[in-house]
N, C-alpha and C positions, 0 to 999 in steps of 0.2 A: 473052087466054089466054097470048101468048107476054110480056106484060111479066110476068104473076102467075109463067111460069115463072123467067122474069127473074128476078125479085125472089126467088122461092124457091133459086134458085142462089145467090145474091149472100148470102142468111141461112146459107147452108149450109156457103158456103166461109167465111163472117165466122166463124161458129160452131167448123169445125176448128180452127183455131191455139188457138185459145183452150183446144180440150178437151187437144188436144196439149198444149199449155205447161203446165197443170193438171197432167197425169201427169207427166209431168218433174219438176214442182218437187215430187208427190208421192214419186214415184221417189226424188229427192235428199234431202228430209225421212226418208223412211225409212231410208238408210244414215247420218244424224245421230244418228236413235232408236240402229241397231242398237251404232251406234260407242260410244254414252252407257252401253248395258248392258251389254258386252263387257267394256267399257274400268274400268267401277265395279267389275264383276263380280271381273272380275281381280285389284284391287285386296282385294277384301273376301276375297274367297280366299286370296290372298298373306298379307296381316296373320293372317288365321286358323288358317294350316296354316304359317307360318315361325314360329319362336321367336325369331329374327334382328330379326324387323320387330314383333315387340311391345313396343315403345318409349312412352314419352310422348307424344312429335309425330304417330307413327305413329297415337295413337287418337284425336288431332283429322283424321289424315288418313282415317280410317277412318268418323267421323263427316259427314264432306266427301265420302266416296263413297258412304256410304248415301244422304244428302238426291239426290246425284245418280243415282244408282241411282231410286230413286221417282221423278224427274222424268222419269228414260224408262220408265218400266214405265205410270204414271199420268197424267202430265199432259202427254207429245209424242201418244201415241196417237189420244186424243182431239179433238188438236189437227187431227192428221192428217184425218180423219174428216169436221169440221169443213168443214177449207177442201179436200177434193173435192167434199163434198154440196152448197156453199154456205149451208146454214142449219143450225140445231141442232133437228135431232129430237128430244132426248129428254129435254125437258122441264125446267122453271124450277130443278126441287129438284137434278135433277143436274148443272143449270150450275150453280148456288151449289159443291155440294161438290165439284166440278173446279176453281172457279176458286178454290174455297177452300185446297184440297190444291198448288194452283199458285203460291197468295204461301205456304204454309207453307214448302214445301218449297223453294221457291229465295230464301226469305228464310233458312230454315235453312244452305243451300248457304254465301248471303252472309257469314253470319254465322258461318262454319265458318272463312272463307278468313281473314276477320278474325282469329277464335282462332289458327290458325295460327301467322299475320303477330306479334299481342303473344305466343304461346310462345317464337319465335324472338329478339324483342326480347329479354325478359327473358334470354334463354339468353345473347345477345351481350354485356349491358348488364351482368349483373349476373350470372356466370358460378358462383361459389361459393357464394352463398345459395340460388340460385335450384333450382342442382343437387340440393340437398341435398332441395328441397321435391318436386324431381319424381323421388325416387327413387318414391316411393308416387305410383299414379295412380289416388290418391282426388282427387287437386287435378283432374287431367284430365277426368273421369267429370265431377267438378262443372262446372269450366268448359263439358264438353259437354249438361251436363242444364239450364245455365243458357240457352248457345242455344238448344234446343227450346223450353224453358219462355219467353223472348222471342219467340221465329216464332212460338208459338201464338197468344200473346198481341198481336200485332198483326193475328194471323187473324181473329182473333173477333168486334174490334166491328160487322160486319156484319151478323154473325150476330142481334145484338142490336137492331138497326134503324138502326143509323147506314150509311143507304145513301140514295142520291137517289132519288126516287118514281119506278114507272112502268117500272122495268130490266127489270120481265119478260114486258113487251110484248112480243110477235111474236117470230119465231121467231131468237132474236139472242141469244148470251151472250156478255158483256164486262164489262171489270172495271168496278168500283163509279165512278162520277161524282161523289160529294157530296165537295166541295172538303176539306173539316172531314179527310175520311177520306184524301181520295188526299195530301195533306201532309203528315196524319201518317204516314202507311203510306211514302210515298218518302224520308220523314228518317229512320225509324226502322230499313227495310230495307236503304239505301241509303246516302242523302248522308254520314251520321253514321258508318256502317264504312268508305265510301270514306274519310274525312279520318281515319281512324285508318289504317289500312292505310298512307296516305301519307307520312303522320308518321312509321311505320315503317320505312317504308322508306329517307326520308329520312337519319333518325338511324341507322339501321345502317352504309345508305351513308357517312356522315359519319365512323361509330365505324370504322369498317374503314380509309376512305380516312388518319384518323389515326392508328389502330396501326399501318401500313403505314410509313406515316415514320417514326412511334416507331423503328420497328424495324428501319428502315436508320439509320438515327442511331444508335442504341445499339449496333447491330451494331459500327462502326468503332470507336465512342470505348468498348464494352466490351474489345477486342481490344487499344487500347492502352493501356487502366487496367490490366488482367490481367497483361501483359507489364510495367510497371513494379515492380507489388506483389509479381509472381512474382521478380521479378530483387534485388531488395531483399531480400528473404527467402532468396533465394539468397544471394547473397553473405555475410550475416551464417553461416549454416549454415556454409558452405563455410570460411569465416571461423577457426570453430573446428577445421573438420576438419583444416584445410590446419594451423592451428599443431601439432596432434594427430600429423601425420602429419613437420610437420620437428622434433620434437621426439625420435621415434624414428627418424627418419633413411630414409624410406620414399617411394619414388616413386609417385606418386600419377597416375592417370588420371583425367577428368572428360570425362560427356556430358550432354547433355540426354536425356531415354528419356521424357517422357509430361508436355506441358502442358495438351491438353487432346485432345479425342476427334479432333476434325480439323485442330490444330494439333501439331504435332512436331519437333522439331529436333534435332540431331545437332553434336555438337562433340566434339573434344579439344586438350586443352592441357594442356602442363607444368605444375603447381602452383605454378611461381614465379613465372607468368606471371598478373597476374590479368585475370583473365577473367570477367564475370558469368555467361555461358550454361554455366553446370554443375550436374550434378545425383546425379554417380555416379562416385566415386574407388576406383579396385584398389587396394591395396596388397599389397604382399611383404613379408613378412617370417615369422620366427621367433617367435613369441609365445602370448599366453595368449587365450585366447578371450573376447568379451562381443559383446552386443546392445544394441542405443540404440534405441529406437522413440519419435518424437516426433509429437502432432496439434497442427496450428496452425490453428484459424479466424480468417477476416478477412471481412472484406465492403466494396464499392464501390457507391456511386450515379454512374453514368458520367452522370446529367441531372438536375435534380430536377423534370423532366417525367415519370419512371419514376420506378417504386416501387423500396425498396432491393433487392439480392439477395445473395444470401450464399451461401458456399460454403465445403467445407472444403478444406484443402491438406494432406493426408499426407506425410510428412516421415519415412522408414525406413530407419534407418543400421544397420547390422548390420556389428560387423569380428569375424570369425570366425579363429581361427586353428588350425594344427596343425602339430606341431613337424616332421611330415616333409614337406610340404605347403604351397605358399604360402598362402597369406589375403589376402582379399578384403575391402574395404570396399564397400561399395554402399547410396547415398543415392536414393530412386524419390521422384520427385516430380510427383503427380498431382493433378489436379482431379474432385471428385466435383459430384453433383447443379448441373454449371455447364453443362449441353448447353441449346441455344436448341429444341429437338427439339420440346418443348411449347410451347411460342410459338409456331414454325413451324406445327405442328399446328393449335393454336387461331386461328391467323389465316389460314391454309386452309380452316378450317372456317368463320368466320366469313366470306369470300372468296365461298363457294360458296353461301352462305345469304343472303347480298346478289343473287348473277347470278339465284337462283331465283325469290326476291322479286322482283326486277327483271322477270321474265316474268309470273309470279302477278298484279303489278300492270298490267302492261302488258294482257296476255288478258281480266283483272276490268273494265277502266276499258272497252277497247274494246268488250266486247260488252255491257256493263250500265250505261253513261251515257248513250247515244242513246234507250234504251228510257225510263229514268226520267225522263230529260228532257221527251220527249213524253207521257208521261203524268202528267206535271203540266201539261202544256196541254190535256188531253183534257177538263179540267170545261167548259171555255170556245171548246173547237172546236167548228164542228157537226156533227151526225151523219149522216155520209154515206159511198157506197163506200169514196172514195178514202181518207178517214180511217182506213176498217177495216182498208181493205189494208196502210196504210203500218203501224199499228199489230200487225197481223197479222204482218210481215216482222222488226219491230224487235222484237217479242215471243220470234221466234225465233230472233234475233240473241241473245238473254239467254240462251236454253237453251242454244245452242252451247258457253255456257261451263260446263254443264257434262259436256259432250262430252270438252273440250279440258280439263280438271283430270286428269284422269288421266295423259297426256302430260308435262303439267307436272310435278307431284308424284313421280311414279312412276318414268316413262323416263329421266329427270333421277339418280336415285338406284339405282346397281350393283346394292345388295340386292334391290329391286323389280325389274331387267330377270331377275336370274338366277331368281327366285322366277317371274317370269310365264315366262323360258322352260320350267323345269320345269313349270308346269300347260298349257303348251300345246306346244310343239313336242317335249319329250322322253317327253310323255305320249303323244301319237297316234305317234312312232315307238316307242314300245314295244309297242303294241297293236299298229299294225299287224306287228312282227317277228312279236307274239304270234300273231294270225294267221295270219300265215305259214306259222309251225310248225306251228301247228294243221291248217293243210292240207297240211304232206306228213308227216304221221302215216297 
């Protein structure tokens, strides 16, 4: 009697931890779900109700949180369910179309982050064609309806009998076993977007980390091509003026007033004195009035690693006179369309679409290579707990990413934080004020 109660104590306490740790790891799956709906939600809201975030990139990001949005509404739930009950109740046909909805949708997922990754390429790569094609997002729509149309299509041959005999034995749903299928299904979901995604990211990091020296290099040697062409062109102007001005016997001032937006310099000197840094003579005198306006293009290739660029040099002499009144000569000499302001810009841009990438791929590889990897040894493991389990943990290691796209995509980009704080934090403080009100009426 007393070993039978023995032993029933010893089941009873073996039995707790284990129902304990059960809820816990339910517990913790549940706030994954809730993060995955919240977080997609958000997104598909943001894109929907900003005119700011209806972009090109934004409707692959937008199709990247739908696929993630159904994996929590559809295929964590049941997951959940699952591993509290330990078996699957409800039957063969709706393990097929859960696990079916389960490679659509985070194949779709995959295959979104992929689209992405080549929009971005192409935008860095190939900046002026590329632009032009993604004014219309009929190219995008296509690109997104090509994804689904591949997820589906590696959904299906199951559907069709390409699956291993026997899968819907006893009370157990798990993905397809027949070797033919789980190879093509992990190249096609997987391995094959991974090595693009890679590639991408590689050759962006690459095209960034080069325009980045381009651009300190050109920086220096266009500052002091600019400063030679500008001074040579000076001098000849000046050239004329100055005989202009001792021919009528006229004292003449010269400054620099405007080389380029953030370069400036200031001078004066005598007119007998030559000097190249001038740009702007007064003169006095007595006399008849005229205007001189002169345009002078030039252009420099400061490397022939950069492409040429060009720019103009305005050149506006006006000697005004009036006979009670001194008169002024004044030479301005400016730089247009020569600001690095666009280069800056686009290699900021391209800067920050590298660090993203650089996360995108970082989050992609760590939670969806461990899983695929196992599951191309799953034809040839045998079937047992611990197999289930581990395939169970690493399964949910795949969903987590896409938990974690939203953060990525989203929190990463100013437009998305101010959009999501308007739908959530400045929304429920207006309701509640509006409440408020409404109770001291």
């Amino acid at each position: 009697m007393s070993t039978e109660t023995s032993n029933t104590t010893n089941d009873t306490s073996g039995q707790t931890p284990i129902h304990t740790e059960n809820l816990a790891l339910v517990a913790l799956l549940s706030i994954v779900i809730v993060v995955t709906i919240i977080g997609n939600t958000l997104i598909i809201l943001a894109v929907s109700t900003t005119r700011r975030l209806r972009t090109v990139t934004n409707c692959f990001i937008m199709s990247l949180a739908v696929a993630d949005w159904l994996v929590g509404v559809f295929v964590m739930p049941p997951a959940v369910a699952y591993r509290l009950m330990g078996k699957w109740e409800l039957g063969w046909i709706f393990c097929d179309i859960w696990v079916s909805l389960d490679i659509l949708l985070c194949t779709a997922s995959i295959l979104s982050l992929c689209a992405i990754s080549v929009d971005r390429y192409l935008a860095v790569t190939q900046p002026l064609s590329y632009s032009r094609k993604r004014r219309s997002k009929r190219l995008a729509f296509s690109m997104i309806l090509v994804v689904w149309i591949l997820s589906a299509l590696i959904t299906c041959p199951p559907m069709f009998g390409w699956y291993e005999p026997g899968r819907h034995e006893g009370k157990i749903c798990r993905y397809n076993k027949n070797v033919g299928y789980v190879i093509f299904s992990a190249m096609f979901s997987f391995f094959i977007p991974m090595v693009i995604v890679l590639y991408v990211y590689v050759r962006i990091s690459c095209i960034v980390a080069q325009r980045h020296d381009q651009m300190s290099h050109i920086s220096t040697r266009s500052r002091k091509s600019q400063k030679l062409v500008l001074n040579a062109k000076e001098e000849s102007d000046m050239d004329r003026v100055s005989s202009e001005c001792e021919e009528q016997n006229l004292k003449c001032t010269r400054y620099i007033s405007h080389i380029s937006a953030r370069m400036v310099t200031t001078a004066t000197d005598p007119l007998n004195h030559q000097n190249n840094h001038n740009n702007s003579v007064e003169t006095r005198k007595n006399g008849t009035s005229r205007a001189i306006r002169t345009t002078i293009n030039y252009s420099f290739a400061p490397e022939p690693i950069a492409p040429q660029r060009t720019a103009s040099l305005y050149t506006t002499t006006s000697l005004s006179t009036n006979r009670s009144r001194p008169e002024s000569l004044q030479l301005d000499v400016s730089i247009l369309n020569f600001e690095p302001a666009t280069r800056v810009s686009s290699f900021r841009r391209e800067t920050k679409t590298a660090q993203t990438l650089s996360i995108v791929v970082g989050g992609f590889v760590a939670c969806w290579l461990p899983f695929f990897i196992y599951y191309l040894l799953t034809p040839i493991l045998p079937t047992n707990d611990a197999n289930e389990v581990i395939m169970g943990y690493l399964t949910w290691l795949g969903w987590i990413n896409s938990a974690i796209n939203p953060f990525i995509y989203a929190f990463y980009s100013p437009d998305f934080r101010i959009a999501f704080w308007r739908l959530t934090i400045k929304h429920f403080s207006k309701s509640r004020r509006a409440d408020i009100a409404f109770q001291h009426k």
